[in-house]
mmCIF file of the C-alpha atoms, coordinates in Angstrom:
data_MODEL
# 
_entry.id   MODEL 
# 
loop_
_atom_site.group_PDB 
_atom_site.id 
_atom_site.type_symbol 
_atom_site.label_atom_id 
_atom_site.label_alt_id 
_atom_site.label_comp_id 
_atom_site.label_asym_id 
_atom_site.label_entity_id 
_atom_site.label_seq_id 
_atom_site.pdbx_PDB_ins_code 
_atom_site.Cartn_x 
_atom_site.Cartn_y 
_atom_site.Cartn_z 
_atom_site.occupancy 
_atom_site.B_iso_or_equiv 
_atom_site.pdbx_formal_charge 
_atom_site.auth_seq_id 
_atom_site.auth_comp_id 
_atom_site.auth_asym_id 
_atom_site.auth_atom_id 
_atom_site.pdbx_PDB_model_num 
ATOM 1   C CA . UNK A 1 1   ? 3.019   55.237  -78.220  1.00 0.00 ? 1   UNK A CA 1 
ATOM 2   C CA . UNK A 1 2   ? 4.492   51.673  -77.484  1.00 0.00 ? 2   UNK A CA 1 
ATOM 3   C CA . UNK A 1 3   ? 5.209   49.080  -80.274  1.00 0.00 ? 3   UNK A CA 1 
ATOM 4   C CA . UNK A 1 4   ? 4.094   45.478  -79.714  1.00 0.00 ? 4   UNK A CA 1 
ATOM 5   C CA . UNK A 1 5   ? 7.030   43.363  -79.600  1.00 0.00 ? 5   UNK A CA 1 
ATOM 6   C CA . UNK A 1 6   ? 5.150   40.983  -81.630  1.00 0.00 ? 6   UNK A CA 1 
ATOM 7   C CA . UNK A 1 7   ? 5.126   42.289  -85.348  1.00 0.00 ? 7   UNK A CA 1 
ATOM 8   C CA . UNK A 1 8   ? 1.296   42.457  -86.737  1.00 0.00 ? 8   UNK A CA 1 
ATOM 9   C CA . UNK A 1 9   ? 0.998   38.886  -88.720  1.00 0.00 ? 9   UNK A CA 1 
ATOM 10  C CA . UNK A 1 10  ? -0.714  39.071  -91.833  1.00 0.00 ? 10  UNK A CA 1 
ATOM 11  C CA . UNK A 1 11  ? -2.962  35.475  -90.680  1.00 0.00 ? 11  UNK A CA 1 
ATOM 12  C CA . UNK A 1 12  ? -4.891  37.795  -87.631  1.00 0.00 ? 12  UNK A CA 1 
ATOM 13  C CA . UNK A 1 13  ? -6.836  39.607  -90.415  1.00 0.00 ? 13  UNK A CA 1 
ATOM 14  C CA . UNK A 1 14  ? -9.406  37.173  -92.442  1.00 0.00 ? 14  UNK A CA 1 
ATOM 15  C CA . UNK A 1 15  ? -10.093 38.371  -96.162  1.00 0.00 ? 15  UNK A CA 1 
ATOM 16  C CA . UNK A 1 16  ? -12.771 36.980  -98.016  1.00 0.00 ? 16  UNK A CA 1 
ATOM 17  C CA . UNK A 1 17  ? -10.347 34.028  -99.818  1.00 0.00 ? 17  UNK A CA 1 
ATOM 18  C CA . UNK A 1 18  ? -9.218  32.331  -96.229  1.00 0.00 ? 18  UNK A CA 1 
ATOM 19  C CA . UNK A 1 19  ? -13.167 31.838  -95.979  1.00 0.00 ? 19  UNK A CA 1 
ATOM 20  C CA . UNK A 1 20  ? -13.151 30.158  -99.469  1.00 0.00 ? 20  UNK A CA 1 
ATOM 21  C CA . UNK A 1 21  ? -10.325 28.217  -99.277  1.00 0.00 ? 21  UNK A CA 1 
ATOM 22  C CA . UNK A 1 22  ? -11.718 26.893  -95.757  1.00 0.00 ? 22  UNK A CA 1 
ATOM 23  C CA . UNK A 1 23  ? -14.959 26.136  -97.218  1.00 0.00 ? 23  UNK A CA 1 
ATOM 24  C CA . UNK A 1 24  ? -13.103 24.205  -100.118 1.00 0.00 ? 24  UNK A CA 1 
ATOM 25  C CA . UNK A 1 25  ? -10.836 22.099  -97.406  1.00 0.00 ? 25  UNK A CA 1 
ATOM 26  C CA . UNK A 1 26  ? -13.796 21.203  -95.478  1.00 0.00 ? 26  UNK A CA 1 
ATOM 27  C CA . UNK A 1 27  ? -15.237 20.250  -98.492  1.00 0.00 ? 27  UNK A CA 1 
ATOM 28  C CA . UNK A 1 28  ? -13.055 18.302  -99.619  1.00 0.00 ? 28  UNK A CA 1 
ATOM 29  C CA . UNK A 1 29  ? -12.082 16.030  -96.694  1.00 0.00 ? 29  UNK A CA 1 
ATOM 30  C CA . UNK A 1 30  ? -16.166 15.410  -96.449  1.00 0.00 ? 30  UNK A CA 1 
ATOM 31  C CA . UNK A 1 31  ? -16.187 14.573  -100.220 1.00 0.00 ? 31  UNK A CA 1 
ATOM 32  C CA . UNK A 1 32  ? -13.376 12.127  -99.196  1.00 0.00 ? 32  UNK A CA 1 
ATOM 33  C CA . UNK A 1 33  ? -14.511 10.549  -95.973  1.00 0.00 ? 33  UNK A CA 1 
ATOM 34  C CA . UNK A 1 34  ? -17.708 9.607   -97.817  1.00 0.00 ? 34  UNK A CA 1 
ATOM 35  C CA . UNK A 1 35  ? -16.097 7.620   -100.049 1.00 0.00 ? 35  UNK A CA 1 
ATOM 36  C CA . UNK A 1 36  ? -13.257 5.788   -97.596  1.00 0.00 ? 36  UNK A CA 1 
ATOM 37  C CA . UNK A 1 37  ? -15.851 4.345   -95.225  1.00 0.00 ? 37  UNK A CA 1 
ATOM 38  C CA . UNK A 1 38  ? -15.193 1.099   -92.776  1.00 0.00 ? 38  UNK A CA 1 
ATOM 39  C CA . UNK A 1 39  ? -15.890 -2.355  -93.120  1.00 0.00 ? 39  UNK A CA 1 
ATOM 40  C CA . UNK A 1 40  ? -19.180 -3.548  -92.092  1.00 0.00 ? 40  UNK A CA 1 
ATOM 41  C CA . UNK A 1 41  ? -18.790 -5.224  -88.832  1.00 0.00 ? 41  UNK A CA 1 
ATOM 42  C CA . UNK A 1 42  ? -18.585 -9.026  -89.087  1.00 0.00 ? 42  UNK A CA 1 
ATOM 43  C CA . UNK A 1 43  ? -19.059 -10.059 -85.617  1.00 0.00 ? 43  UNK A CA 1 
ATOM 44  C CA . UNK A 1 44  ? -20.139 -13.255 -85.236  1.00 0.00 ? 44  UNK A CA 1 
ATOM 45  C CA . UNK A 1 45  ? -20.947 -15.308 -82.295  1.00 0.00 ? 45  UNK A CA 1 
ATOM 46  C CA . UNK A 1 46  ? -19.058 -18.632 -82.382  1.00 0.00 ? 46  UNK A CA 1 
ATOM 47  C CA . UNK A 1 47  ? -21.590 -21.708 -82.346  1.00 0.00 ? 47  UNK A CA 1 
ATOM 48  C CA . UNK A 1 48  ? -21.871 -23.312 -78.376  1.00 0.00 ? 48  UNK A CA 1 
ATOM 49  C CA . UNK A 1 49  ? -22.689 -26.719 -77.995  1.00 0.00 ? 49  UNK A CA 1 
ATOM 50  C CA . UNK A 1 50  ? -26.686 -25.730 -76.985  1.00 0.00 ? 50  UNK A CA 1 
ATOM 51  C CA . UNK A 1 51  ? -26.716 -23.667 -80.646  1.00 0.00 ? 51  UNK A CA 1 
ATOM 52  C CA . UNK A 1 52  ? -28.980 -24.818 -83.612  1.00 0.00 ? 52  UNK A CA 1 
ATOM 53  C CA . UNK A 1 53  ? -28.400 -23.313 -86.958  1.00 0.00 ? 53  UNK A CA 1 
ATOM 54  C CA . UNK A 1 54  ? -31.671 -21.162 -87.803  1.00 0.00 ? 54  UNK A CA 1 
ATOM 55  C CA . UNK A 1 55  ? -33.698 -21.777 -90.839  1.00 0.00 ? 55  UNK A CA 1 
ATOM 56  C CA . UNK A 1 56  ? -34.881 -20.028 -93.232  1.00 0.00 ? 56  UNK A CA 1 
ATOM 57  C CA . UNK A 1 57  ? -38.398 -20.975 -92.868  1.00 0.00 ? 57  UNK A CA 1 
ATOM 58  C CA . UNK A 1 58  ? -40.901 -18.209 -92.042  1.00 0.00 ? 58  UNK A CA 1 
ATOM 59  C CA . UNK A 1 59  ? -43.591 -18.571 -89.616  1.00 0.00 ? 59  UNK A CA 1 
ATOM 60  C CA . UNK A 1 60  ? -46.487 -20.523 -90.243  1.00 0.00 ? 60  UNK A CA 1 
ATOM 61  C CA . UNK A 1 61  ? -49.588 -18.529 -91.469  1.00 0.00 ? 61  UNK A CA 1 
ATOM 62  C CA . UNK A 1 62  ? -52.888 -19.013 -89.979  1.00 0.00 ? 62  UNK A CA 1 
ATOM 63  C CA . UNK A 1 63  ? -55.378 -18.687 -93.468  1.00 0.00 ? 63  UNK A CA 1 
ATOM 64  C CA . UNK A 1 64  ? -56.912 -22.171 -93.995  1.00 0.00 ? 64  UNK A CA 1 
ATOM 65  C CA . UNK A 1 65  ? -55.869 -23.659 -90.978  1.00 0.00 ? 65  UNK A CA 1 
ATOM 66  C CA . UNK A 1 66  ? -58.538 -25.820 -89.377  1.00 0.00 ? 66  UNK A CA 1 
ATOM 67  C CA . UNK A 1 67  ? -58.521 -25.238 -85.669  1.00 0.00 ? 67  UNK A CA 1 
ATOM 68  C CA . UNK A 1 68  ? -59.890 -27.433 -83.511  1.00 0.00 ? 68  UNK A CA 1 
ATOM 69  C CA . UNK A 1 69  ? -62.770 -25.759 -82.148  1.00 0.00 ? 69  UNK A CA 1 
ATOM 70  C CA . UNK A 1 70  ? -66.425 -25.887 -82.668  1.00 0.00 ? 70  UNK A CA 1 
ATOM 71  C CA . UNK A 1 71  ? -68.334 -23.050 -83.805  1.00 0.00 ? 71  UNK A CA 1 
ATOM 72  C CA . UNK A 1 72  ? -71.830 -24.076 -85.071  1.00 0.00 ? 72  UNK A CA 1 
ATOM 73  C CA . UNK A 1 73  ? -73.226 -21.433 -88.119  1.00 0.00 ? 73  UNK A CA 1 
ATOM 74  C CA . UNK A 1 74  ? -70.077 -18.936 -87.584  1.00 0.00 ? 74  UNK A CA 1 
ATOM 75  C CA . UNK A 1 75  ? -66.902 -19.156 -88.505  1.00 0.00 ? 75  UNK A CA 1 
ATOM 76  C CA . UNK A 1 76  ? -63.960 -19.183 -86.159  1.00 0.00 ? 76  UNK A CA 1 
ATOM 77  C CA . UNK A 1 77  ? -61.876 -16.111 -86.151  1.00 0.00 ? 77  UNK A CA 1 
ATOM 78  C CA . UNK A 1 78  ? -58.326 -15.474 -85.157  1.00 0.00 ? 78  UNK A CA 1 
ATOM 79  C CA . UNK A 1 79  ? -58.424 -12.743 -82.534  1.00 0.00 ? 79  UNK A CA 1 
ATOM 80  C CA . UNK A 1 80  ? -54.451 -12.679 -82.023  1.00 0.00 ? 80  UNK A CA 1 
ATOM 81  C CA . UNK A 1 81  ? -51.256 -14.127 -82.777  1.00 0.00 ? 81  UNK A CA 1 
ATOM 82  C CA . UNK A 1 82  ? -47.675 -14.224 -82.281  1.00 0.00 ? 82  UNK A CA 1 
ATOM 83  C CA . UNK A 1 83  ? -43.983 -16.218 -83.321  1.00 0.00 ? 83  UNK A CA 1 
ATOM 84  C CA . UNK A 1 84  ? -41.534 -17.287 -81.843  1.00 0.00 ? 84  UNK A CA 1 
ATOM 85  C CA . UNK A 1 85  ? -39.259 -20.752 -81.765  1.00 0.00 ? 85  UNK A CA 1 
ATOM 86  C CA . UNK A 1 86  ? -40.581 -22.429 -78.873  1.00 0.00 ? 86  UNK A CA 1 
ATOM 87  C CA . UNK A 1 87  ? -39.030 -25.489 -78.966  1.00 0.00 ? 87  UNK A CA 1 
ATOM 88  C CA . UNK A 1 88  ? -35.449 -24.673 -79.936  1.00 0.00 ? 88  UNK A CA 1 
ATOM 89  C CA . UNK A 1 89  ? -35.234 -26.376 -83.463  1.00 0.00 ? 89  UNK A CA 1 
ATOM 90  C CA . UNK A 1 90  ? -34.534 -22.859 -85.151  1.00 0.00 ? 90  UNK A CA 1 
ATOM 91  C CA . UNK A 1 91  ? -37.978 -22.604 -87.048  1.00 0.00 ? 91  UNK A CA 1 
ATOM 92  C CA . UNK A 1 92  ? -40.696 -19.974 -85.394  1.00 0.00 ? 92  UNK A CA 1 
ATOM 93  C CA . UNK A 1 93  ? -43.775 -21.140 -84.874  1.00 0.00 ? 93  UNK A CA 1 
ATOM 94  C CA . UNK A 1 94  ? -46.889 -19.471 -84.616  1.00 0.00 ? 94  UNK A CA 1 
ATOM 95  C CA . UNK A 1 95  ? -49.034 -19.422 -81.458  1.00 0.00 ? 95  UNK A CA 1 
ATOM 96  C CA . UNK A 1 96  ? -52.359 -18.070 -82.567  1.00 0.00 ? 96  UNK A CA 1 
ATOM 97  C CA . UNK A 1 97  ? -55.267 -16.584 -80.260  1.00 0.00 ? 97  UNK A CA 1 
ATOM 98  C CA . UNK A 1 98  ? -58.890 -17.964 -82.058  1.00 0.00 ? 98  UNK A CA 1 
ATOM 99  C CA . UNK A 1 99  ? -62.878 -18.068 -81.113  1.00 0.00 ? 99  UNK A CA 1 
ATOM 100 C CA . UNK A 1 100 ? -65.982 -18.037 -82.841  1.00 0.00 ? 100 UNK A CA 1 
ATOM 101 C CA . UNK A 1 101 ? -66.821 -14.991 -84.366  1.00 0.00 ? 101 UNK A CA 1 
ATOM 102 C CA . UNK A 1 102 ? -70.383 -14.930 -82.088  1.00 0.00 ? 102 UNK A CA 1 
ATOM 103 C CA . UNK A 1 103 ? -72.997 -11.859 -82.700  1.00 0.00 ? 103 UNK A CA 1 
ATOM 104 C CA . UNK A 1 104 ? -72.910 -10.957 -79.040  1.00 0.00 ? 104 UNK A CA 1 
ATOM 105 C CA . UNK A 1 105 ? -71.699 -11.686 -75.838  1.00 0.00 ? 105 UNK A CA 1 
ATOM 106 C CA . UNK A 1 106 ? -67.888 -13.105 -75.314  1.00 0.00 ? 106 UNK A CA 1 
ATOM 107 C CA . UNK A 1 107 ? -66.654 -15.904 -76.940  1.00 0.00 ? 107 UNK A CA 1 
ATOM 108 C CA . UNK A 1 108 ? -64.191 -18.271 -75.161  1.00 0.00 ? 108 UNK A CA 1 
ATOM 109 C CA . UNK A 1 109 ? -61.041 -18.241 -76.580  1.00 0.00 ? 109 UNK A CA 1 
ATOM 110 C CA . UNK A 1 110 ? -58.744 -20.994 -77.918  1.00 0.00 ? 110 UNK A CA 1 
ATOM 111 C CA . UNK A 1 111 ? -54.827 -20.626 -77.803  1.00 0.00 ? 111 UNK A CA 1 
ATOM 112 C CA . UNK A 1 112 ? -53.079 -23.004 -80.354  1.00 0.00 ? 112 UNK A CA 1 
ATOM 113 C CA . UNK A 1 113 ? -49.454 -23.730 -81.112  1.00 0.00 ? 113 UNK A CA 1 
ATOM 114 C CA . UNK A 1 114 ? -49.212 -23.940 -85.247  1.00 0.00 ? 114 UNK A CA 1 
ATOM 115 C CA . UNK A 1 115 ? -45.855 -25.019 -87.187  1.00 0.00 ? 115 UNK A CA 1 
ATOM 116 C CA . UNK A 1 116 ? -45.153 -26.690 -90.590  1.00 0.00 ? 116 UNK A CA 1 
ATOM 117 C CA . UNK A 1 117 ? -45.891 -29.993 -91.319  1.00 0.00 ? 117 UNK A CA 1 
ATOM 118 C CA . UNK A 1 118 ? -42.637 -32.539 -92.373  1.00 0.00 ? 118 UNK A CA 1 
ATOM 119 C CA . UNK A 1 119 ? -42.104 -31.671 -95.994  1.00 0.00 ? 119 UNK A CA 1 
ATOM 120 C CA . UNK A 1 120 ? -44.722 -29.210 -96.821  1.00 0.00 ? 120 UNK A CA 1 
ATOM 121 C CA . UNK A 1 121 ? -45.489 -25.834 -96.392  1.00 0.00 ? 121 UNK A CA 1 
ATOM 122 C CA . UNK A 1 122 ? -48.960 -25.858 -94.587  1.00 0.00 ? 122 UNK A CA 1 
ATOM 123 C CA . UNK A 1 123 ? -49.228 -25.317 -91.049  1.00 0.00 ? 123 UNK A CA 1 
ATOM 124 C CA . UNK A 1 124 ? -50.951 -27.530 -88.465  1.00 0.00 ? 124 UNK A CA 1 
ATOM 125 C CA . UNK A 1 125 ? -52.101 -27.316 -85.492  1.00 0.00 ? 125 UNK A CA 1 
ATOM 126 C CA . UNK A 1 126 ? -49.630 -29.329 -82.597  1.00 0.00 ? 126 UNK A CA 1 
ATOM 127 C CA . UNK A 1 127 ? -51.164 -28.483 -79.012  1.00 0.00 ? 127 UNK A CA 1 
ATOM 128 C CA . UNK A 1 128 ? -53.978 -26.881 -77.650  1.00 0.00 ? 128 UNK A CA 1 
ATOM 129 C CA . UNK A 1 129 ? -52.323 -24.464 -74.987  1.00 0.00 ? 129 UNK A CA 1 
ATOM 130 C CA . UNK A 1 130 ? -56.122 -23.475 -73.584  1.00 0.00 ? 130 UNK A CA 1 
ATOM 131 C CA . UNK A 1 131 ? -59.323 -25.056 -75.024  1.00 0.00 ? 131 UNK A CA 1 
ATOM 132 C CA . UNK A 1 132 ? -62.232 -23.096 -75.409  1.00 0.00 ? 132 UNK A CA 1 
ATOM 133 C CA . UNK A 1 133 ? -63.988 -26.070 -73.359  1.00 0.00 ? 133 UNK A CA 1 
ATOM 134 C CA . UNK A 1 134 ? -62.399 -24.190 -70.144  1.00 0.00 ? 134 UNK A CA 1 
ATOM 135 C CA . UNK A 1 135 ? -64.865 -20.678 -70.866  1.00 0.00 ? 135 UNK A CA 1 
ATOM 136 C CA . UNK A 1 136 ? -61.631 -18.284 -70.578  1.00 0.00 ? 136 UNK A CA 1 
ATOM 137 C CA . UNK A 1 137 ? -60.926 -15.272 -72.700  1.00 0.00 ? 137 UNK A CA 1 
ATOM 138 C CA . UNK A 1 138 ? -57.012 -13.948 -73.145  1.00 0.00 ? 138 UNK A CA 1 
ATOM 139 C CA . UNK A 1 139 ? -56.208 -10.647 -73.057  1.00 0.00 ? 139 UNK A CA 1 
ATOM 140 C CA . UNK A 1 140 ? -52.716 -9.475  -73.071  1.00 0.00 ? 140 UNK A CA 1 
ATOM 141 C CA . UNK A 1 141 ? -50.618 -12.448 -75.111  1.00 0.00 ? 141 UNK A CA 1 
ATOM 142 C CA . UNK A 1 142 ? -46.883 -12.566 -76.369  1.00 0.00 ? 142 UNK A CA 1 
ATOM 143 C CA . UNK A 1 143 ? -44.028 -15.212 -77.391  1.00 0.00 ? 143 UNK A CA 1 
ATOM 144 C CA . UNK A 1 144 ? -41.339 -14.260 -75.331  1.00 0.00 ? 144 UNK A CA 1 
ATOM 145 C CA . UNK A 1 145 ? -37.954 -15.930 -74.567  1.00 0.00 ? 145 UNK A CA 1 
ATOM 146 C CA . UNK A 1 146 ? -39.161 -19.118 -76.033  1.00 0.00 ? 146 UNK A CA 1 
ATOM 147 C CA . UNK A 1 147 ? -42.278 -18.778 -74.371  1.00 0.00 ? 147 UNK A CA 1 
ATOM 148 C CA . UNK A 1 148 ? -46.196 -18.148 -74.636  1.00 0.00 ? 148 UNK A CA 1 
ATOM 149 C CA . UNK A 1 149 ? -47.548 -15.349 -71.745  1.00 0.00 ? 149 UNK A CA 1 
ATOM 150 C CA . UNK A 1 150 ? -50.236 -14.404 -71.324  1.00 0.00 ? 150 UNK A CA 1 
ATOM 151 C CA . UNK A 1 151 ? -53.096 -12.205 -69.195  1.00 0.00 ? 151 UNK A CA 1 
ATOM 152 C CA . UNK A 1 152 ? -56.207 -15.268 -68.923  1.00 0.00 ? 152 UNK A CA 1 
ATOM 153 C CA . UNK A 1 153 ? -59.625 -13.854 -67.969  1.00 0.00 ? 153 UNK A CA 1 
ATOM 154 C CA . UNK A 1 154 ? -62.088 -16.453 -65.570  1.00 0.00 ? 154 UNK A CA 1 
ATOM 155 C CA . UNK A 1 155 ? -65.338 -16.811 -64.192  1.00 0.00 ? 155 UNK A CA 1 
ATOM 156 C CA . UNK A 1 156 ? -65.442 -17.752 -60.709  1.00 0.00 ? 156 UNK A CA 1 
ATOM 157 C CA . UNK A 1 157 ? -68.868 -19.249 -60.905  1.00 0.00 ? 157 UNK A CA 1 
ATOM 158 C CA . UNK A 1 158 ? -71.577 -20.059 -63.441  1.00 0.00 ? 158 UNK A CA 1 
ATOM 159 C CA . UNK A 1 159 ? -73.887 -17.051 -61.770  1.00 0.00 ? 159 UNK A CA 1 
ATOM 160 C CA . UNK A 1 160 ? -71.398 -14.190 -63.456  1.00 0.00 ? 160 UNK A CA 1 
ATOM 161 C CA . UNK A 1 161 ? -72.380 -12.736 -66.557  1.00 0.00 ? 161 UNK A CA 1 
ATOM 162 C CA . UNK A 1 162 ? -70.443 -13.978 -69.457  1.00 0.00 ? 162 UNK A CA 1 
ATOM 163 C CA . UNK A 1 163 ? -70.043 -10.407 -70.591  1.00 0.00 ? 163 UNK A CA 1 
ATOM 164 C CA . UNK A 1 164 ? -68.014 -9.615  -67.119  1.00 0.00 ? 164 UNK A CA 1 
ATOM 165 C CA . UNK A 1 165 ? -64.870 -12.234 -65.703  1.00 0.00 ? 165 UNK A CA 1 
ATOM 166 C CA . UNK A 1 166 ? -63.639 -11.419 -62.579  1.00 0.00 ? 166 UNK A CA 1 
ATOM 167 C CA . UNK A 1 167 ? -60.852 -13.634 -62.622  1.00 0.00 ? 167 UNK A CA 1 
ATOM 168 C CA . UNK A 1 168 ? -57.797 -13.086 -63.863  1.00 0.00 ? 168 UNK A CA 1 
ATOM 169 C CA . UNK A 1 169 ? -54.311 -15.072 -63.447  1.00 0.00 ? 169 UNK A CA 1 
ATOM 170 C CA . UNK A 1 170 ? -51.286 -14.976 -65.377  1.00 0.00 ? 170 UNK A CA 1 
ATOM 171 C CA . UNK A 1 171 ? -50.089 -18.071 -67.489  1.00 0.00 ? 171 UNK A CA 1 
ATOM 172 C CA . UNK A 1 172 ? -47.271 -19.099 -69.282  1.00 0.00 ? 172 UNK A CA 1 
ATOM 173 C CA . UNK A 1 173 ? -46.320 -22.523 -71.072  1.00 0.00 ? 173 UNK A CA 1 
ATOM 174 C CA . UNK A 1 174 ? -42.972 -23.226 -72.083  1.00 0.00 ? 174 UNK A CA 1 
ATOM 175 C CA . UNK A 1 175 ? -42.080 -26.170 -74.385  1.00 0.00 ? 175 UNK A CA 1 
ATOM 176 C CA . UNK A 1 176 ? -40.161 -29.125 -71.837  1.00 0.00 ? 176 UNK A CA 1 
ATOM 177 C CA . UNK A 1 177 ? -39.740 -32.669 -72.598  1.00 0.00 ? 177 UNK A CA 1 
ATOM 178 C CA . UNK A 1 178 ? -41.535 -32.719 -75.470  1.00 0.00 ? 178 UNK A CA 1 
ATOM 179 C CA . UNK A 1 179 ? -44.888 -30.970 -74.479  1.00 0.00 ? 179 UNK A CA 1 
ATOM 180 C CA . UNK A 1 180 ? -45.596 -27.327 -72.997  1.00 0.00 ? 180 UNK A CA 1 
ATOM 181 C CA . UNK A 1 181 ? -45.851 -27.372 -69.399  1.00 0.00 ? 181 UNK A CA 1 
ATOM 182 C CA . UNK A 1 182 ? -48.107 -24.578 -67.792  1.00 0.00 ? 182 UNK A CA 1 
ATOM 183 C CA . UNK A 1 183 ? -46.999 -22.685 -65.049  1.00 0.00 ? 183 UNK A CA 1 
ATOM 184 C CA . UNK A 1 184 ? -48.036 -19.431 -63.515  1.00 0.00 ? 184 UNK A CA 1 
ATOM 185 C CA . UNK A 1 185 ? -45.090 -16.631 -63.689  1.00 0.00 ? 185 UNK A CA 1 
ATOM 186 C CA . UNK A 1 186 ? -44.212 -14.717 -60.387  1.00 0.00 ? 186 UNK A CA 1 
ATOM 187 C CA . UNK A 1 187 ? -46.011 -12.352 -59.898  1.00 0.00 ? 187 UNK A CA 1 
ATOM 188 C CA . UNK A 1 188 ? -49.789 -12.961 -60.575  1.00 0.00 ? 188 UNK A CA 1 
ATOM 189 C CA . UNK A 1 189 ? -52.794 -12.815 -58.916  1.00 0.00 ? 189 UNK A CA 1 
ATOM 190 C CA . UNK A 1 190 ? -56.483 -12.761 -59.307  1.00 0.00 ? 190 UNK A CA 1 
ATOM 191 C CA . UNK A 1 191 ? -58.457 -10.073 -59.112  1.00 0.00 ? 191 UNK A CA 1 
# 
């Protein structure tokens, strides 16, 4: 029989206690990184010379707002909405998606810009981005990067059925030199 030459070590064997007092470390030094935690980061980004300082103002609502469209015996509904700042002065405003709430066929649909009036908390409406006038319906409709985008439904003639528009284009307006300026994104087409 040949001896190791090294001696048995009393560590190779675990016993019931090296299992406890592990359990008891690795309890511990959880117990303690709970309680010594980091800073919360604090990151900021330092203020360019383009930068406005946001408010604290939330978006304007749309309940009671008068919208400038005319409905006869219904009321005018708002289908959709978004917010977003579109004009850079740190307060969202609220781009809302509204027609009349007709019985049947579809309604033309009216997309206006809403934000707060000078002093006061009630929003108002500021532009008309499409009028109802025009006979389009929207369909797919965000604030994105400052802008309004959105899917616009058509008629190509005054023979198609109002219940079926078989135009469709892309539009987006984007707030420049004081008014928003439509423009079609890259990209669309009409079907």
């Amino acid at each position: 029989m040949q001896q190791s030459a090294v001696p048995e070590l009393a560590h190779t064997h675990t016993r019931p206690i090296h299992w406890v007092a592990t359990a008891t470390a690795v309890s511990g030094v959880m117990a303690l990184s709970s309680l010594l935690q980091p800073n919360s980061a604090t990151a900021a980004q330092a203020a360019g010379p383009h930068t406005k300082a946001a408010h604290a103002a939330p978006a304007p609502g749309t309940a009671g707002v008068d919208f400038p469209i005319t409905c006869g015996p219904v009321k005018a509904v708002v289908q959709k909405k978004a917010t977003g700042d579109l004009d850079g002065d740190g307060n969202p405003e609220t781009v809302a998606v509204v027609h009349c709430d007709a019985p049947m066929g579809t309604p033309p649909d009216g997309v206006y810009v809403l934000t707060r009036a000078a002093h006061s908390d009630k929003p108002r409406v500021v532009a008309t981005l499409l009028d109802p006038k025009d006979d389009d319906t929207v369909s797919d409709f965000a604030v994105r990067d400052g802008a309004v985008v959105a899917t616009v439904l058509g008629y190509s003639s005054s023979d198609v059925p109002r219940c079926c528009p078989d135009v469709t284009h892309s539009a987006k307006w984007q707030w420049k030199n004081g008014a928003f300026m439509r423009s079609t994104p890259a990209g669309a087409h009409s079907v």
